[in-house]
SERODREN-502803 format. One record per residue (C-alpha): residue in three letters; x, y, z; residue number from 0. Coordinates in steps of 0.25 Angstrom, whole numbers. Each point is the difference from the previous one (the first is absolute). Layout:
<nodes>
[node ALA,[X,Y,Z],NUM]
...
</nodes>
This chain:
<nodes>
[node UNK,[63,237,171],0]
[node UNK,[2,1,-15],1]
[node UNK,[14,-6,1],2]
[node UNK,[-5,-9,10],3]
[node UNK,[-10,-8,-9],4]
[node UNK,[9,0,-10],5]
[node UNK,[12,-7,9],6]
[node UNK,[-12,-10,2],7]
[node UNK,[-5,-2,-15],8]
[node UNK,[16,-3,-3],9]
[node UNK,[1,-10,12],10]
[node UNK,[-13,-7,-5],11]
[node UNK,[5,-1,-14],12]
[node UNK,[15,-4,5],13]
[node UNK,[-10,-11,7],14]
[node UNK,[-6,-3,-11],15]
[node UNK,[10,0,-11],16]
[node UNK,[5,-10,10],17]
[node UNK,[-10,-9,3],18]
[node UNK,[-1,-1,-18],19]
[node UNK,[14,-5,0],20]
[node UNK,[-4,-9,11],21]
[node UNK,[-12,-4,-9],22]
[node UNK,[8,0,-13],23]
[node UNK,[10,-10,7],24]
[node UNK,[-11,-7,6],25]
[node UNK,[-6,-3,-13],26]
[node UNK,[13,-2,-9],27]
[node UNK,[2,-12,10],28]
[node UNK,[-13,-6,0],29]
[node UNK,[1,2,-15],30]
[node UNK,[13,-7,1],31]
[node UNK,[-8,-11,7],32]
[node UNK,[-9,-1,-11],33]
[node UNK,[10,-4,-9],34]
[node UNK,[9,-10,7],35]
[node UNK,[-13,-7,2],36]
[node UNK,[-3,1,-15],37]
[node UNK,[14,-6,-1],38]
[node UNK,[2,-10,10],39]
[node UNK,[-16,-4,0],40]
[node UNK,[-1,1,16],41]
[node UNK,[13,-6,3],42]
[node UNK,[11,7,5],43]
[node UNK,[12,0,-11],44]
[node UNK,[14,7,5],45]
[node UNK,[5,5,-14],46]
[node UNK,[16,3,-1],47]
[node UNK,[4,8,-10],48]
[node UNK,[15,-3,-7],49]
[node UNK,[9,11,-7],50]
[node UNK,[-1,-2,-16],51]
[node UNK,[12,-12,2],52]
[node UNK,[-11,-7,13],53]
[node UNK,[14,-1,8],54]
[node UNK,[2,13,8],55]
[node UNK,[-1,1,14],56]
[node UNK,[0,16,1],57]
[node UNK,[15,2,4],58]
[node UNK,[1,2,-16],59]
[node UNK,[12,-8,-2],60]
[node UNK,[-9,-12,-6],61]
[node UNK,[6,-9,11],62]
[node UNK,[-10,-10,6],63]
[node UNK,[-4,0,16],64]
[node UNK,[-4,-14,7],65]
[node UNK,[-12,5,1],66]
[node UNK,[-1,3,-16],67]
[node UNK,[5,-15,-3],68]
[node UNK,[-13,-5,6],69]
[node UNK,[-8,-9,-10],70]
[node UNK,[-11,11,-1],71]
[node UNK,[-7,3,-15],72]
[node UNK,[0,13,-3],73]
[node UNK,[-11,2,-7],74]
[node UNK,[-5,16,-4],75]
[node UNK,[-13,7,2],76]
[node UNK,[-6,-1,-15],77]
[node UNK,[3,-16,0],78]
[node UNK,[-8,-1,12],79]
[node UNK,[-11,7,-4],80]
[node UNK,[0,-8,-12],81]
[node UNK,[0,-14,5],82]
[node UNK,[-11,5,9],83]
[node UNK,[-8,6,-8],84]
[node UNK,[2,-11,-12],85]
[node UNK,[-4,-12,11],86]
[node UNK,[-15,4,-3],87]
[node UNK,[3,-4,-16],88]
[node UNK,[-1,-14,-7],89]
[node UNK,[13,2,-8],90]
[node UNK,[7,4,11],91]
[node UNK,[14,0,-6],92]
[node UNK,[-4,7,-12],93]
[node UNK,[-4,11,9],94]
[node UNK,[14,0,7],95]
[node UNK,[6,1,-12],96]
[node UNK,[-8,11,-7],97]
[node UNK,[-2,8,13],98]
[node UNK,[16,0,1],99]
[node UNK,[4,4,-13],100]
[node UNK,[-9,12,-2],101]
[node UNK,[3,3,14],102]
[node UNK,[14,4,-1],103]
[node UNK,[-3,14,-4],104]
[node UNK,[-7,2,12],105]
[node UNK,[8,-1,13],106]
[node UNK,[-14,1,9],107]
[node UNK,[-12,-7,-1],108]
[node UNK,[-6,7,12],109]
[node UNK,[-14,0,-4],110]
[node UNK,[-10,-10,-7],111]
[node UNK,[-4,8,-12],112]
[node UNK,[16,-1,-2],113]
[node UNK,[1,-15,0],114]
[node UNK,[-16,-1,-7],115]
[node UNK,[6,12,-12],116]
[node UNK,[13,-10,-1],117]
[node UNK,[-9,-13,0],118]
[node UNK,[-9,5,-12],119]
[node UNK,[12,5,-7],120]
[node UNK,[6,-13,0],121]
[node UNK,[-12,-6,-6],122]
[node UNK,[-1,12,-10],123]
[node UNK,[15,-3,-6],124]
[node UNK,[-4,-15,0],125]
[node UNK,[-11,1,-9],126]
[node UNK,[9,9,-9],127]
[node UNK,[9,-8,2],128]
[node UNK,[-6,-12,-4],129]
[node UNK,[-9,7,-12],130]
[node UNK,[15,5,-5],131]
[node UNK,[3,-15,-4],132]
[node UNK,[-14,-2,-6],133]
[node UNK,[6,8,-12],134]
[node UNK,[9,-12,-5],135]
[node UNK,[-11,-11,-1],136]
[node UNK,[-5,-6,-11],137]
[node UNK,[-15,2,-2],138]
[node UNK,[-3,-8,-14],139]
[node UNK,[-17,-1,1],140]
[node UNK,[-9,11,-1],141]
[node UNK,[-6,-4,13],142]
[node UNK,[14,0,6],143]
[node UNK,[3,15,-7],144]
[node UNK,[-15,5,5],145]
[node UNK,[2,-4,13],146]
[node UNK,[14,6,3],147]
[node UNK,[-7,13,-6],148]
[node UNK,[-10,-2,12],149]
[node UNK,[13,-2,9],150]
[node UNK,[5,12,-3],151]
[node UNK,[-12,9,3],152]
[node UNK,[0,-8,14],153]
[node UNK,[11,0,4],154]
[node UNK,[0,18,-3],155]
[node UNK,[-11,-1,9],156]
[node UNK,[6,-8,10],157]
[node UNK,[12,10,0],158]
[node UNK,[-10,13,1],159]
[node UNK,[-5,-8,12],160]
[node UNK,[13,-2,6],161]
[node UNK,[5,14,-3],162]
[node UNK,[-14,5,6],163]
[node UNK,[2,-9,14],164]
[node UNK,[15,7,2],165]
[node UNK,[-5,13,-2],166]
[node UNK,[-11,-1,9],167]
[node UNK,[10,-6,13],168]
[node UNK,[11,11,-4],169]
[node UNK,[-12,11,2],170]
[node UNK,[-10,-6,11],171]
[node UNK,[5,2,16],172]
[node UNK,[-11,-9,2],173]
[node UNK,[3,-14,-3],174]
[node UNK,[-14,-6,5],175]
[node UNK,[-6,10,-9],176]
[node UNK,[4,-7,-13],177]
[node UNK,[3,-15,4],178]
[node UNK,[-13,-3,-8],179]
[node UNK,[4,7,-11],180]
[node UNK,[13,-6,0],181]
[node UNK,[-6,-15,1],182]
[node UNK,[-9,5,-12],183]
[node UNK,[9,3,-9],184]
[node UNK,[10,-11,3],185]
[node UNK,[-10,-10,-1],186]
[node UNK,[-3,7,-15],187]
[node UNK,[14,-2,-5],188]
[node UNK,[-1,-14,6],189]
[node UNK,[-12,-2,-8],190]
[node UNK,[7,8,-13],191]
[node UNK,[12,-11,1],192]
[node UNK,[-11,-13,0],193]
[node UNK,[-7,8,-10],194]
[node UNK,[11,0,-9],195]
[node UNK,[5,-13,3],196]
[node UNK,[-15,-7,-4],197]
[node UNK,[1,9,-13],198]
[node UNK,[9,-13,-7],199]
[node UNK,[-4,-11,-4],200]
[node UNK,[5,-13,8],201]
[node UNK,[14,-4,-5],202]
[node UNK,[16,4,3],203]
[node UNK,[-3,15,-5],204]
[node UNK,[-9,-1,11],205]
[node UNK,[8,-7,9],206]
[node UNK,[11,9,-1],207]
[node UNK,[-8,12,1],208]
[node UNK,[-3,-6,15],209]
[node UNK,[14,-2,3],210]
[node UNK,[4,14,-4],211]
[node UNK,[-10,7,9],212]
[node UNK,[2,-12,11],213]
[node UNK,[9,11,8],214]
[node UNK,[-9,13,-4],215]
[node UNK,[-13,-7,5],216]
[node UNK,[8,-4,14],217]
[node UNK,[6,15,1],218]
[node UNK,[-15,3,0],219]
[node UNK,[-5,-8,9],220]
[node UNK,[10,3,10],221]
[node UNK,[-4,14,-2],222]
[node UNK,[-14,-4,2],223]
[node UNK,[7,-7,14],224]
[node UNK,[6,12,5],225]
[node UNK,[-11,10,-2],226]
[node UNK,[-7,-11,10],227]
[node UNK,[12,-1,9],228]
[node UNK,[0,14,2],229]
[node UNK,[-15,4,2],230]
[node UNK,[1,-12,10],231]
[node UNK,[11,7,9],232]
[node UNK,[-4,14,0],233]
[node UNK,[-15,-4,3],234]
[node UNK,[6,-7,13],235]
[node UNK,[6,14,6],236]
[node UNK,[-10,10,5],237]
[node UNK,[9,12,3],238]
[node UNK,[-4,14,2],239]
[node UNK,[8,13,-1],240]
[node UNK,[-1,10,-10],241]
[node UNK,[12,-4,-8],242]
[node UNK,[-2,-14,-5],243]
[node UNK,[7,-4,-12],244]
[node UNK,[-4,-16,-1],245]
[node UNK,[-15,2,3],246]
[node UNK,[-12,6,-5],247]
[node UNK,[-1,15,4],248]
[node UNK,[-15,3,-3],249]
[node UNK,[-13,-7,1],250]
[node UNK,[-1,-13,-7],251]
[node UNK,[-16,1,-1],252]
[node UNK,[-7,0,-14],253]
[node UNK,[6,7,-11],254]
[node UNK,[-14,7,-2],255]
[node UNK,[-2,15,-4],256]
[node UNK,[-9,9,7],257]
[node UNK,[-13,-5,-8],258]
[node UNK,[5,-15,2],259]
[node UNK,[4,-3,-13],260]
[node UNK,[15,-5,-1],261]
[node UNK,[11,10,-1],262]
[node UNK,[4,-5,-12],263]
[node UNK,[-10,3,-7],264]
[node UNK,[-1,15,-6],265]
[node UNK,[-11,9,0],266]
[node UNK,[-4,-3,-14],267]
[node UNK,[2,-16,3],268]
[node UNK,[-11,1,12],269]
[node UNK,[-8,9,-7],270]
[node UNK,[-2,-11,-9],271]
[node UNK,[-4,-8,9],272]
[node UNK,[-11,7,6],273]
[node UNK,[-16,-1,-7],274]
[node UNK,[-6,12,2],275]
[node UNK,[13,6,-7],276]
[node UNK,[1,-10,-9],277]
[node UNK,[-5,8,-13],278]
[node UNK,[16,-2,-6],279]
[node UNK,[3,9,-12],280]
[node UNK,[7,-9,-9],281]
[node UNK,[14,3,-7],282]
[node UNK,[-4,-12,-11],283]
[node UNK,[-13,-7,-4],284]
[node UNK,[1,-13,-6],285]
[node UNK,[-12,-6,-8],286]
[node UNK,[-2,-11,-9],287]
[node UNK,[-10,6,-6],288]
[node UNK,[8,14,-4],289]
[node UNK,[-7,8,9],290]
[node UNK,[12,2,8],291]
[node UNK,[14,5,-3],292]
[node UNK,[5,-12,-2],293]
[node UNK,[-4,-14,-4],294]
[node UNK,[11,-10,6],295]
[node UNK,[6,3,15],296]
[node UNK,[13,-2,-6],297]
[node UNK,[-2,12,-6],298]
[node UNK,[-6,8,10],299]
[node UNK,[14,-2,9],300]
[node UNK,[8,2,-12],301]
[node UNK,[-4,15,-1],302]
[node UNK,[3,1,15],303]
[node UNK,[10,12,1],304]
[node UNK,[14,-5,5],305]
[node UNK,[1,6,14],306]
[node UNK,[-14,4,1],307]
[node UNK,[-3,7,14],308]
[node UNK,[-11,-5,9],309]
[node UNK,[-9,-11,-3],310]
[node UNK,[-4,-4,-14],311]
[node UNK,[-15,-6,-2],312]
[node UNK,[-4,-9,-11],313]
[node UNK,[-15,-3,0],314]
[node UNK,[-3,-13,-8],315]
[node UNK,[-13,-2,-4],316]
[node UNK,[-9,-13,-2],317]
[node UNK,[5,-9,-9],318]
[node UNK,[10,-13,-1],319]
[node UNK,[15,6,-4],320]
[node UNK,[7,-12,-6],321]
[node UNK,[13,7,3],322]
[node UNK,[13,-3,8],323]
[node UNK,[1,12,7],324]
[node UNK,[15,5,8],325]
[node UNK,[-1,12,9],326]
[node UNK,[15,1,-1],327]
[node UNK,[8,5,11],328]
[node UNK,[2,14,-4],329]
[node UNK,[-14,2,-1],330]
[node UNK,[-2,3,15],331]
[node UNK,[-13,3,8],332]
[node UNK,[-10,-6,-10],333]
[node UNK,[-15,-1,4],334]
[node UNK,[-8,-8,-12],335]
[node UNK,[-17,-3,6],336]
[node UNK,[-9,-5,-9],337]
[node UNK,[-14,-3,1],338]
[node UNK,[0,-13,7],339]
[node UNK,[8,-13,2],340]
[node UNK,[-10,-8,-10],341]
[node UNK,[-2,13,-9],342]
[node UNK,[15,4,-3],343]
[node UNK,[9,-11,-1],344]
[node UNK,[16,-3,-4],345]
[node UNK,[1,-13,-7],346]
[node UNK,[10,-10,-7],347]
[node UNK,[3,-14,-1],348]
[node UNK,[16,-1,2],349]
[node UNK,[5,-11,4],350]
[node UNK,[10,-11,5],351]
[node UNK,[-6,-11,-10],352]
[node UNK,[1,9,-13],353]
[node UNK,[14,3,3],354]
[node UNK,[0,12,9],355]
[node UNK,[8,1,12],356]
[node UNK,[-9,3,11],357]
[node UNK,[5,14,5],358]
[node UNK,[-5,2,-14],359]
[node UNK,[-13,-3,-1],360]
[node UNK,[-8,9,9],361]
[node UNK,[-10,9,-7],362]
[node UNK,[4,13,7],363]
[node UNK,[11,3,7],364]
[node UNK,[2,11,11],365]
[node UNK,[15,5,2],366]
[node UNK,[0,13,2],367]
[node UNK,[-3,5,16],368]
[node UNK,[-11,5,5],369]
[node UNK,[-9,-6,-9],370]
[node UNK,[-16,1,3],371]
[node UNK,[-10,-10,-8],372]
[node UNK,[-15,3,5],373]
[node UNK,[-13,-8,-5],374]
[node UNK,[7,-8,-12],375]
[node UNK,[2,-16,-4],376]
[node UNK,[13,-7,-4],377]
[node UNK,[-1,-12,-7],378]
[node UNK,[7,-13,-5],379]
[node UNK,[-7,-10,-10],380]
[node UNK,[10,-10,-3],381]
[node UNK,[-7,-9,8],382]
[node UNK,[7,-11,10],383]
[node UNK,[5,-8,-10],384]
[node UNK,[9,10,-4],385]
[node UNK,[5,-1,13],386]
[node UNK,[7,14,5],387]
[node UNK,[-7,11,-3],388]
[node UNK,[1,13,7],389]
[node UNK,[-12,9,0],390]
[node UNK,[6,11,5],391]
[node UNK,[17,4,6],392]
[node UNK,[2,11,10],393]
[node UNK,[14,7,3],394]
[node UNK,[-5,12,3],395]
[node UNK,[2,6,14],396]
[node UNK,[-10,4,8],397]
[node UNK,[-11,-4,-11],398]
[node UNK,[-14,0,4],399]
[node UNK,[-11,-8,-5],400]
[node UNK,[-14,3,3],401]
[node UNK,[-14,-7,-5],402]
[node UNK,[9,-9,-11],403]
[node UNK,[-2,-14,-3],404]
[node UNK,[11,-9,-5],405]
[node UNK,[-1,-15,-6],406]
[node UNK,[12,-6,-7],407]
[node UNK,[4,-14,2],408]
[node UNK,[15,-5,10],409]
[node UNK,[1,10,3],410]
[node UNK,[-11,14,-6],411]
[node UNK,[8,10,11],412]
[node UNK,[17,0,-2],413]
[node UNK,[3,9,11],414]
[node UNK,[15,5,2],415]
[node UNK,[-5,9,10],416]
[node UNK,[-4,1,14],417]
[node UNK,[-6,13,2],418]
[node UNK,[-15,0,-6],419]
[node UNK,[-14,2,3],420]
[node UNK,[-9,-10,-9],421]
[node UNK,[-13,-7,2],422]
[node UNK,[4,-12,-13],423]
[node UNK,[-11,-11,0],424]
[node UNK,[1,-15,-5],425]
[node UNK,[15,-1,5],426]
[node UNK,[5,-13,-5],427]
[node UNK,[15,0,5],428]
[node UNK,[13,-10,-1],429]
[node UNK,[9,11,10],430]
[node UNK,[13,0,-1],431]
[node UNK,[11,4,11],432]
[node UNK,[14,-5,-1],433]
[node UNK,[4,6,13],434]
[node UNK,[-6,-3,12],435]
[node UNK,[1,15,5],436]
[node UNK,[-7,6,-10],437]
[node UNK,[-13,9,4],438]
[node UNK,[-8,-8,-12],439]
[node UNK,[-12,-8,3],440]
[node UNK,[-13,-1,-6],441]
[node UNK,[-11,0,10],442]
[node UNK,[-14,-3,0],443]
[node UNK,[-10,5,11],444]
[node UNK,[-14,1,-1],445]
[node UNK,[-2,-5,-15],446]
[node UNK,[-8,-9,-9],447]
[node UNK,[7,-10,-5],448]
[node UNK,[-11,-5,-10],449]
[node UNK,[0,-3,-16],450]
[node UNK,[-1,10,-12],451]
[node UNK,[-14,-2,-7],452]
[node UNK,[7,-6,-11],453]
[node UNK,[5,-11,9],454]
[node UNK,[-12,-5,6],455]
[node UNK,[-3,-9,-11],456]
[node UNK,[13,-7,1],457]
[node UNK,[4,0,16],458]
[node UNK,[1,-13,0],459]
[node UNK,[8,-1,-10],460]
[node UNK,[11,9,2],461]
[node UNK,[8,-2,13],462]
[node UNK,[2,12,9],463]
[node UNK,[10,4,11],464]
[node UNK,[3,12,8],465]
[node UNK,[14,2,-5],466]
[node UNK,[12,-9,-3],467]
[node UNK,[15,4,3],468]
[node UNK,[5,8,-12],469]
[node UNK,[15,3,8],470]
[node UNK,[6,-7,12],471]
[node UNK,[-6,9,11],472]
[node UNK,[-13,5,-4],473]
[node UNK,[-11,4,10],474]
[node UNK,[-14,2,-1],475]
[node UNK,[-10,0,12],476]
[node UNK,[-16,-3,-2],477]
[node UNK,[-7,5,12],478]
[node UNK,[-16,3,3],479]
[node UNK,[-3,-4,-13],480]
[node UNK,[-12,-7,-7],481]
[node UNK,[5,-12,-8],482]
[node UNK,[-10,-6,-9],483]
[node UNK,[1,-15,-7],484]
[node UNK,[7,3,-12],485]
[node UNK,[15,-1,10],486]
[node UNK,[5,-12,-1],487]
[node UNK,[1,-10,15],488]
[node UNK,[15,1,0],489]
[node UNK,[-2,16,-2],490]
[node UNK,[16,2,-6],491]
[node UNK,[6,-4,-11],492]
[node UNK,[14,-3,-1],493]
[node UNK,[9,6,-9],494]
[node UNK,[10,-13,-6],495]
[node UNK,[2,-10,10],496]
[node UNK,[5,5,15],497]
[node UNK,[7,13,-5],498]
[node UNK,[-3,10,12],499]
[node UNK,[-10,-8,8],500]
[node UNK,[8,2,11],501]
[node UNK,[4,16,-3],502]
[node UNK,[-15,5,-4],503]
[node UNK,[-9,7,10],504]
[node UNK,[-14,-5,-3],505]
[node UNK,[-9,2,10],506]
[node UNK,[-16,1,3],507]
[node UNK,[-8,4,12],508]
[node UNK,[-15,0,4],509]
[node UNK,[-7,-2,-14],510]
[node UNK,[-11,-4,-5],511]
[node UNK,[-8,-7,-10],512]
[node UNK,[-1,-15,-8],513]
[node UNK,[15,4,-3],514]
[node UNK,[6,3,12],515]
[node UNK,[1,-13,7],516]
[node UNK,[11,-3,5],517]
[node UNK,[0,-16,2],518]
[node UNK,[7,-3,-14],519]
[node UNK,[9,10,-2],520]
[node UNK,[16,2,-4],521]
[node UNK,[10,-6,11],522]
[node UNK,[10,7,-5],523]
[node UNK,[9,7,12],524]
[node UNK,[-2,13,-7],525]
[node UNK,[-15,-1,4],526]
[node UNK,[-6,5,11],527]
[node UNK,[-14,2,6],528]
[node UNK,[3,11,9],529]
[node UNK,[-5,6,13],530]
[node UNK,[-5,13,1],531]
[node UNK,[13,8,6],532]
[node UNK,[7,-4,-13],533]
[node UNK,[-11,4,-8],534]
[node UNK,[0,14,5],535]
[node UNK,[15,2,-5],536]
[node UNK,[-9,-2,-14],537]
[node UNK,[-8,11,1],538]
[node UNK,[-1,13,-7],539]
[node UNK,[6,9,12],540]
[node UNK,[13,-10,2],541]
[node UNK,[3,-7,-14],542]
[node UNK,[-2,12,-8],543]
[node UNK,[2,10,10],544]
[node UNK,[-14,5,-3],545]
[node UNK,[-1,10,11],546]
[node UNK,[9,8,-5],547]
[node UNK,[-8,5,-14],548]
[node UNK,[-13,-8,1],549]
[node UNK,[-6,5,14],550]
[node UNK,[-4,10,-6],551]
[node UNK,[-15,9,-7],552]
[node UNK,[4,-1,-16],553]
[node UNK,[-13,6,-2],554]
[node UNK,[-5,-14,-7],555]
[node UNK,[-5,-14,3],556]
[node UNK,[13,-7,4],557]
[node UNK,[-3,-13,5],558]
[node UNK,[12,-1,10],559]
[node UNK,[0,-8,13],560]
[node UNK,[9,0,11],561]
[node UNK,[3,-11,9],562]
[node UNK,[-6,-13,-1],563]
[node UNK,[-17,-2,-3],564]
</nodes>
């Protein structure tokens, strides 16, 4: 009976091992599917491969067949997959070209994190590239010499970014996982070449500083392109099996932890976060009055230890720090709280008028990731007619900022990231997006649009808009939102004549108030009053993809809303 079972265990796992290599085969030629549908797009594509010299017809004695002498392209499985993928790009032939070259050491490019890695090398080595030739120019004017100082620093950033975005398609078997990341940091580096760019004063320097980075900023986009392409075709297959290799493998539900917080926040980060823990033993005190440790922020982050493990806390106290204050990037995992957003404030009065390019004039500065700022003020003073004056500039990853208030004038907030949790009040904004696949917008749901105290006197007088077009595809959205008087008829302002009328996104749905009519406003093809299905793509869960670290118990009073009012 013994042997008996066992002849019957052998013949079940013969049966077995057999119905896997079924599977296996089954799966290899759906996987196989997958990819000349990546490739060819739906249509069917008869690919014939040549020998190295494109003439042999197997009999190895190089001599053509009358079938060979027919007039048919051979054209191999890389340069397919790259004219497929580069017909989603606006600079189409760059992306052939680029795609082709760096592709040549790689004989397959079976999977899309292989054509996506290949894509953002290609617009790595063209910003290098391009950087490299920076070297040979002239800069004669101290405004010339600062602001290549500033490009350089950008365009280290916009490198870190790039480097960041290959490493994270080389390690992830889950491409739907970090598409948004992807976007995000792409969108960064575009915004670190604009940045650059704006830094120099009008003129042939700054001319041909545009012309030099012409083919980095179209390497970019196309990147931007094929991150889009990509998502587009794996979210139209819904296969099933256990070995997928092109599609996501686990859940793709909200990155929450157990207690609902977002997973990549630590345990010291939520515990921050949460009230009746909230008594924070402080690594640094800073007090104007010398009561602290310190009497300057700058200070306090100066004696941070380099690498310090775990969360470092600086608890401001009340007072006014007239200070310009960098959290630089090495300094990682900095919580600062203070005693209130009108008690403990950040102030300066950089900017553009006096001389100072406008990525340097805000007040403080947030580089370093993971950045938390609780119950404090960041302030500008220069006043409109200084024209740009940043309150505050954020390029910390993952930053959070909670209970803050920020006031600055076009524009206080310079954000360079996409990944941040804030609750910033009196927004005036110029956006600026010089791609229209970037995930940047600015969009104002539920507000008060109403003067500052200070302005009342002087309403009348002083013009107001909602935004005008700072770059040729900027997009804001003004939704379920009290307007008062103060908004001028027209409600947007045009940057110079018709420069991106046409490309911006400006668009307004079910507001209210003196200042929301809608009789008199902008004709401009950009501008649309839009119905609610369009407005929903605006809201927290789809835009910001708020369900994924905001549906969640932080343990305070965070006034987040799903879905429309």
């Amino acid at each position: 009976m013994a042997f008996q079972d066992f002849g019957h265990l052998s013949e079940r796992r013969r049966i077995e091992r057999q119905q896997r290599f079924k599977k296996r085969i089954y799966i290899g030629a759906v996987s196989a599917v997958v990819v000349i549908l990546l490739v060819a797009v739906g249509v069917f594509v008869a690919v014939t491969r040549s020998d190295d010299h494109g003439n042999d017809n197997g009999n190895g004695n190089g001599q053509k067949t009358a079938a060979a002498v027919k007039p048919q392209k051979q054209v191999s499985h890389n340069d397919k997959a790259i004219k497929t993928i580069c017909s989603a790009t606006d600079y189409k032939q760059t992306c052939e070209n680029s795609l082709s070259k760096l592709s040549r050491s790689n004989s397959t490019l079976s999977q899309p994190k292989d054509l996506l890695k290949v894509a953002i090398s290609a617009a790595s080595d063209g910003l290098q590239k391009a950087f490299g030739k920076t070297v040979t120019f002239k800069f004669d004017t101290p405004e010339e010499k600062d602001a290549y100082e500033d490009c350089k620093v950008l365009m280290q950033n916009a490198k870190e970014e790039l480097e960041a975005s290959i490493s994270q398609v080389s390690a992830s078997n889950k491409l739907s996982s970090v598409t948004q990341e992807l976007n995000n940091w792409l969108s960064a580096v575009m915004s670190y070449q604009a940045t650059c760019i704006d830094g120099f004063p009008e003129g042939p320097l700054k001319t041909n500083m545009e012309k030099t980075f012409k083919s980095a900023k179209e390497l970019t986009s196309n990147a931007l392109a094929i991150v889009s392409k990509v998502t587009s075709i794996l979210s139209s297959f819904d296969l099933t099996g256990a070995n997928r290799h092109l599609l996501a493998q686990e859940s793709s539900g909200p990155s929450l932890a157990n207690n609902g917080l977002p997973i990549w926040m630590t345990r010291e980060d939520r515990r921050v976060l949460k009230p009746k823990e909230s008594n924070l033993t402080p690594n640094a005190v800073v007090a104007k009055d010398g009561s602290g440790n310190f009497t300057t922020i700058s200070a306090a982050l100066a004696a941070m230890p380099p690498k310090y493990p775990g969360r470092y806390v600086i608890y401001v106290k009340e007072g006014v720090y007239d200070e310009t204050v960098t959290v630089e990037r090495k300094m990682q995992n900095v919580t600062m709280y203070g005693e209130g957003s009108r008690k403990t404030i950040v102030t300066g009065n950089k900017n553009f008028v006096d001389g100072v390019r406008t990525f340097q004039t805000a007040s403080f500065v947030a580089l370093g990731d993971g950045f938390v700022a609780v119950s404090m003020g960041f302030r500008n003073t220069a006043g409109p007619e200084k024209h740009q004056a940043v309150a505050i500039r954020v390029q910390s990853d993952r930053s959070i900022f909670l209970n803050c208030r920020m006031d600055g004038h076009l524009p206080e907030l310079l954000d360079h990231r996409q990944e941040a949790l804030g609750q910033p009040t009196k927004h005036r904004h110029s956006p600026g997006r010089t791609d229209k696949r970037e995930t940047t917008g600015i969009v104002l749901q539920n507000c008060r649009i109403l003067p500052d105290q200070d302005l009342i006197p002087t309403k009348t007088q002083v013009k107001s808009y909602l935004g005008r077009p700072w770059k040729e595809f900027s997009r804001t959205i003004v939704m379920e939102s009290t307007i008062e008087d103060l908004i001028q008829p027209q409600g947007w302002l045009p940057w110079e004549g018709n420069f991106a009328l046409s490309t911006l996104y400006y668009a307004e749905y079910n507001n209210k108030g003196p200042g929301a009519a809608l009789s008199a406003r902008v004709k401009w093809p950009g501008y649309k009053v839009i119905e609610k299905e369009e407005a929903v793509k605006y809201t927290v869960g789809p835009f910001i993809q708020g369900d994924d670290w905001l549906k969640a118990d932080y343990g305070i009073s965070l006034p987040v809303h799903f879905g429309l009012y």
